[in-house]
C-alpha positions as CSV (number, residue, x, y, z in Angstrom):
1,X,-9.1,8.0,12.4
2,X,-11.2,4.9,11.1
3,X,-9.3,2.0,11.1
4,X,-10.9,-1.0,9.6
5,X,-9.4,-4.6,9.4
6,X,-8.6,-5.3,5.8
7,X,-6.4,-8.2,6.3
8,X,-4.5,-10.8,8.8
9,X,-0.6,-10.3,8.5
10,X,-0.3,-14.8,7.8
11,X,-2.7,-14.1,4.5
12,X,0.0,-11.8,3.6
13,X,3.4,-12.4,1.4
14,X,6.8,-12.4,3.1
15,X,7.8,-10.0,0.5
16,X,4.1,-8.6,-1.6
17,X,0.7,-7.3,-1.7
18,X,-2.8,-8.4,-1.6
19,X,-5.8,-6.4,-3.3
20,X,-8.6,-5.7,-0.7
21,X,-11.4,-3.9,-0.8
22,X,-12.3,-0.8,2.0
23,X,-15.4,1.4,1.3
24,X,-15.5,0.7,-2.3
25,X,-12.0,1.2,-3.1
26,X,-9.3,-1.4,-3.8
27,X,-6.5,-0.8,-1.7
28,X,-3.1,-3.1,-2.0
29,X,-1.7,-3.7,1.4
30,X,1.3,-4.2,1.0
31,X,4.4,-6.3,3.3
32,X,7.8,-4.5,1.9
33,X,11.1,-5.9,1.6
34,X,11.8,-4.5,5.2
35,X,9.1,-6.5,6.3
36,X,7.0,-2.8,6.7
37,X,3.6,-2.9,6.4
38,X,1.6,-0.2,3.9
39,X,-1.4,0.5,2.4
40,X,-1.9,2.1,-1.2
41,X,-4.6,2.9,-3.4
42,X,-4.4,-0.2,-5.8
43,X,-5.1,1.1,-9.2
44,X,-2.2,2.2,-11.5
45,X,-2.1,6.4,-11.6
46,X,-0.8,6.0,-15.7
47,X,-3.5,3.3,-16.0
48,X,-6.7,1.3,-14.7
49,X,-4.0,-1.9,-13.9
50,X,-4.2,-3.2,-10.2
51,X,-0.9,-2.4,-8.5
52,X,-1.1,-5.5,-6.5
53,X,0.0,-7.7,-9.5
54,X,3.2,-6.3,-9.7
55,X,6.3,-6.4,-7.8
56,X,7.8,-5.0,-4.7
57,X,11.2,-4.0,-4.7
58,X,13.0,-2.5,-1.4
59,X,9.9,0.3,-0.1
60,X,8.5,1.0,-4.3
61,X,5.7,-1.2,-6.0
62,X,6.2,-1.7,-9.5
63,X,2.9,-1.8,-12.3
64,X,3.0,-5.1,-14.2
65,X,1.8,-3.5,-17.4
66,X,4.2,-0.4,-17.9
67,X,6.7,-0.2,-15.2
68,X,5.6,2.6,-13.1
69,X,6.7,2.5,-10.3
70,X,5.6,4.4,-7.0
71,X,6.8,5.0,-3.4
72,X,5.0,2.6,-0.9
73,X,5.5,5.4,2.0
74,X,4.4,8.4,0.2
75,X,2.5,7.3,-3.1
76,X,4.9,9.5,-5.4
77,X,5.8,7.9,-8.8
78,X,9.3,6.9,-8.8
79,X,9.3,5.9,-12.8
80,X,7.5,6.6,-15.5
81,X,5.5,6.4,-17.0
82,X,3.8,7.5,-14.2
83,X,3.7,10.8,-13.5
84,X,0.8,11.2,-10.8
85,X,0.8,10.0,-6.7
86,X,-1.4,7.4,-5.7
87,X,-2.6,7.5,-2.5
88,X,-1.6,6.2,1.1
89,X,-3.2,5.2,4.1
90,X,-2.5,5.2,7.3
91,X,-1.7,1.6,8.7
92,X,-1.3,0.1,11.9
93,X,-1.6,-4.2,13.5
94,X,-3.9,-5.1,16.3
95,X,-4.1,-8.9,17.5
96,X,-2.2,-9.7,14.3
97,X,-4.9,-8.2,11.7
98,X,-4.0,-5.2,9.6
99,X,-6.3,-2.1,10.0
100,X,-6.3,0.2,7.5
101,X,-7.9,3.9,7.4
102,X,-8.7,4.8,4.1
103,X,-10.7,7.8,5.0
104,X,-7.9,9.5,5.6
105,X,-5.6,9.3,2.6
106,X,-2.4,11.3,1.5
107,X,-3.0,12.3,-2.0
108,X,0.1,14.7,-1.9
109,X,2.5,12.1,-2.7
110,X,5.0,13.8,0.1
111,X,4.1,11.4,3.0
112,X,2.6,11.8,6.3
113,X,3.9,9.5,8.4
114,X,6.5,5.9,8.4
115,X,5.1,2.9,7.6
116,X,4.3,0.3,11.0
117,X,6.1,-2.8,11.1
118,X,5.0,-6.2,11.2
119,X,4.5,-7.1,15.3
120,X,1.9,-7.9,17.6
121,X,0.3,-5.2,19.4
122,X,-2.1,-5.4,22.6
């Protein structure tokens, strides 16, 4: 895997997500109601609409324009009118910055792994 820092957990929300940009992508790393940290592709599969506008509620992030809404732990649309996965990176917290790998996304929209909490690691 090739994690990269994409952001430091105190430039994040309690509760919300911040658009960064990995390789040429725009990710939205995300801090969930749980206080779970994830990583998703940041672009709206119904529409070209950044994801990290909208709201999170309990693990899903909501699009602003439409509604769609998606599954932050395994990218699968949980409302329309969405009816395509986004993908999801793996995640994990080193010395309080968030790495993010996103050459290695899951595109199937079933999941690969939990999401990290927020906490220290040495």
């Amino acid at each position: 895997m090739t994690f990269q820092p994409a952001i430091h957990l105190d430039d994040l929300p309690d509760v919300g997500a911040v658009q960064v940009l990995l390789d040429g992508r725009r990710v939205a790393v995300v801090r969930a109601e749980d206080g779970s940290l994830h990583a998703v592709d940041d672009t709206c599969s119904h529409a070209e609409v950044s994801l990290s506008e909208g709201e999170i509620d309990d693990c899903t992030i909501e699009c602003w324009l439409h509604g769609s809404r998606f599954d932050l732990r395994t990218g699968a649309p949980t409302g329309l009118p969405a009816t395509r996965p986004i993908d999801v990176y793996p995640v994990t917290v080193q010395d309080d910055v968030v790495l993010v790998d996103v050459a290695a996304p899951n595109t199937s929209g079933a999941g690969t792994s939990g999401p990290i909490t927020s906490s220290k690691e040495h």
